[in-house]
Residue, then its C-alpha position, 0 to 999 in steps of 0.5 A: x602286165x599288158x593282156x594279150x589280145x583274145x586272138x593273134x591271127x598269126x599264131x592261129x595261122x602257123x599252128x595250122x601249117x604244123x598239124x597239118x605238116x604233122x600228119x605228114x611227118x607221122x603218116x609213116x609212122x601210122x602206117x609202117x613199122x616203127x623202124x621205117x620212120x626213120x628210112x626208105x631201106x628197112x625193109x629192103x631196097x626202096x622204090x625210086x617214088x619211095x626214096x624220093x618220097x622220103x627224102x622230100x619228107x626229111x628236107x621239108x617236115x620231119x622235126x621241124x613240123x613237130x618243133x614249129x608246134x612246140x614253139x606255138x604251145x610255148x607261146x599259147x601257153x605264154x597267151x593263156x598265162x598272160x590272160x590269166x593274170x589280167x583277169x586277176x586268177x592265179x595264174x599257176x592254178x589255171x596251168x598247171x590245170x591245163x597241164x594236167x589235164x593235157x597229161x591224161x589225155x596224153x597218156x590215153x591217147x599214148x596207150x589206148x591209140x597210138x604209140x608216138x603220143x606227143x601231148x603227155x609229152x608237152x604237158x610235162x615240158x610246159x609244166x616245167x616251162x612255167x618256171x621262165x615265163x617271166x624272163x625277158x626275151x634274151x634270157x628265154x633265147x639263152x636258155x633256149x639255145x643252151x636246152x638245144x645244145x645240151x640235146x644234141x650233146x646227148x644224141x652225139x653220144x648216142x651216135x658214138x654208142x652206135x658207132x662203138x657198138x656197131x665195131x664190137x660187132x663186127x670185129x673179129x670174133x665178137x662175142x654173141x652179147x655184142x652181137x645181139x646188141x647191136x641188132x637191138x639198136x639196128x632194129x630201132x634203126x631201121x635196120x631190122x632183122x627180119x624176125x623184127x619185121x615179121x613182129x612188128x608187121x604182125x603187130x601192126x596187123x593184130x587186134x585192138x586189145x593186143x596193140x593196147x597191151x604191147x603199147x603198156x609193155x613196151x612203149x617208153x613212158x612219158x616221163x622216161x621221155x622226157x630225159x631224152x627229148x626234153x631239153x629240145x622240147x623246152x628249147x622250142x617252148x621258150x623259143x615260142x614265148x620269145x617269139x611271142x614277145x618279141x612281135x615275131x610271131x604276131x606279125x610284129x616285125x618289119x617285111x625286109x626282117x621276114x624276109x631276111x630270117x625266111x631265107x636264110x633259115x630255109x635257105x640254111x635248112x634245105x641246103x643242110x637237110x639235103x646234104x644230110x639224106x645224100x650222106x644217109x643214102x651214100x652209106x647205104x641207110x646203114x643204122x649207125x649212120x642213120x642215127x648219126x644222120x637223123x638224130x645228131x647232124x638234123x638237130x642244129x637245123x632245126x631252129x633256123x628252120x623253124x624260124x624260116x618257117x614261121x617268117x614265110x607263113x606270116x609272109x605269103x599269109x593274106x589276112x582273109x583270104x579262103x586258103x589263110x582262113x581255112x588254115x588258121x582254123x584248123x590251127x585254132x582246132x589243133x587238138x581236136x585235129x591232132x587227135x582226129x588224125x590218130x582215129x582215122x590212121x589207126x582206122x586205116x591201117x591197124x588191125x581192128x579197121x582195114x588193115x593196110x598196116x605195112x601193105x602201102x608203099x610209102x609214096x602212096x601214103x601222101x596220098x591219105x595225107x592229102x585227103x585228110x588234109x582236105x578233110x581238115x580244111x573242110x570240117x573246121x572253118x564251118x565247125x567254128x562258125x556255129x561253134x566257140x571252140x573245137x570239141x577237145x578244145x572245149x572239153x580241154x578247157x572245161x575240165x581245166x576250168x571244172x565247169x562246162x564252158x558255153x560252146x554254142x555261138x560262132x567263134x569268130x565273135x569278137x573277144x572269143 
């Protein structure tokens, strides 16, 4: 097998785009309750700069940021794997270590930091991703779309359970189970009932050790999880190393190809997502319709869009220019970015920092996130030239390799 070469740039650049678009789609996760993730209208009618806010943040980043980074870990894994094998170690060995490791952090960040933990997550869908990393591309799309397909089978019939639920709740005479029922799945949905906000205001706004112990009792676990966002997470994944093979993530692909896939993915998304707020909106942010809107009908646009995203990077991308440069080295820090976001959020907003938890309307918070985005650009570019990888990059593979890895030396060096 040929080896991979030691960096593409273009992955470097598109891993970048999506942990800073990460931020972006998980700020109002950090900084309200969960249930305002998902709608503007939780807690009551929302500003004209809110509900702007939140529409631009649906069309443009929520899901697809998040499935921009799946498909990049599928294709660093597919790197790392590839890397492996040319220089004759098991390549097994080498990722199910990686995999492990990125479980523990995963479930420290999960329980100890913050609730939407993606990284346990990932290591459990890239330890059954090892299973495909010899197919050929056609059968990694196949199986890809099939994974994708099964997903949104499962999230169509969570809408119709509730739909169901909310009719039996509404019916005449409806008994008090339907009933508290259906106010559960409304609290998830971001229509609460106000003692569920008065909860999860007080919660956000409670101390460190109080957050740490309702994180263990009440947060869904990593591998009960992977039941339910699973299959689009593998999908992704093995959308990566197709595009891995294929050229289209390393720039391999001709410009009219670009271009043809950057407009009809973005042009098909845009479109789709904005017809899907407007239905969201015409019915009020009611919560069957917002897990019809947000779960169901939002799946299938994500991968033309994914891609449209991927194809524009690579196309506006200028191989050395300051903004392209900055980027990818975030990107090749995005460990060590994903998880400084946390620290700063969590500071910010939760009761053992400053508090703001709940106090901040949401048009305000892309204000932070714009500031930490510039915090990201500024910090990793100069870490990189005086060091090889970024310090949870490092620590990452060192204990995968139970040896600490020479760090010193610019990561730019050819090979690095």
């Amino acid at each position: 097998m040929t080896p991979a070469p030691a960096r593409i740039a273009t992955l470097d650049l598109i891993r970048g785009v999506a942990v800073m678009g990460i931020l972006a789609a998980n700020i109002a996760a950090f900084a309200l309750p969960e249930f305002a993730y998902m709608t503007p209208a939780s807690m009551g009618p929302p500003s004209t700069p809110d509900l702007f806010a939140w529409v631009a943040t649906f069309i443009l980043v929520d899901g697809k940021m998040r499935g921009l980074f799946s498909v990049l870990f599928g294709a660093s894994m597919l790197l790392v794997i590839d890397r492996a094998e040319a220089n004759d170690e098991d390549a097994a060995t080498v990722h199910f270590r990686r995999m492990a490791w990125l479980f523990a952090f995963g479930i420290a960040h999960l329980y100890l930091l913050w609730w939407g933990d993606i990284l346990a997550h990932y290591a459990l869908v890239g330890a059954l991703a090892f299973m495909f990393v010899r197919l050929p591309v056609r059968w990694l799309i196949a199986i890809a779309l099939l994974c994708i397909g099964l997903q949104i089978v499962q999230l169509a019939g969570l809408a119709a359970y509730a739909f169901d639920t909310h009719a039996a709740a509404h019916a005449p005479g409806a008994s008090a189970k339907a009933i508290e029922t259906w106010q559960k799945l409304a609290d998830q949905f971001g229509q609460p009932s106000p003692t569920a906000i008065a909860r999860d205001l007080a919660l956000g706004r409670s101390g460190w050790a109080n957050m740490v112990a309702w994180r263990w009792a009440n947060v869904t676990g990593p591998v009960t999880f992977l039941t339910i966002g699973g299959p689009e997470t593998l999908g992704f994944m093995l959308l990566g190393m197709a595009g891995l093979r294929s050229g289209f993530l390393t720039g391999g692909w001709s410009r009219r190809r670009y271009v043809a896939v950057a407009a009809l993915g973005l042009g098909t998304g845009v479109i789709g997502y904005a017809s899907i707020a407007a239905y969201a909106i015409a019915h009020g942010f009611a919560a069957q319709y917002v897990a019809l809107s947000w779960l169901t009908l939002a799946t299938p646009l994500r991968p033309p869009m994914i891609a449209g995203y991927a194809a524009a990077i690579i196309l506006l991308a200028q191989p050395g220019g300051w903004l392209t440069t900055r980027i990818a080295a975030a990107g090749r820090m995005a460990f060590s970015n994903y998880l400084g976001t946390t620290l700063i959020c969590t500071t910010l907003f939760y009761g053992h920092g400053f508090g703001l938890f709940g106090y901040l309307p949401r048009v305000t918070l892309y204000a932070i996130v714009l500031l930490i985005w510039i915090a990201m650009l500024a910090w990793s570019k100069p870490w990189l030239d005086r060091f090889r990888y970024g310090p949870l990059e490092w620590l990452w593979r060192s204990l995968s390799r139970f040896a600490w890895q020479p760090i010193r030396g610019s990561a730019f060096e050819p090979n690095r």
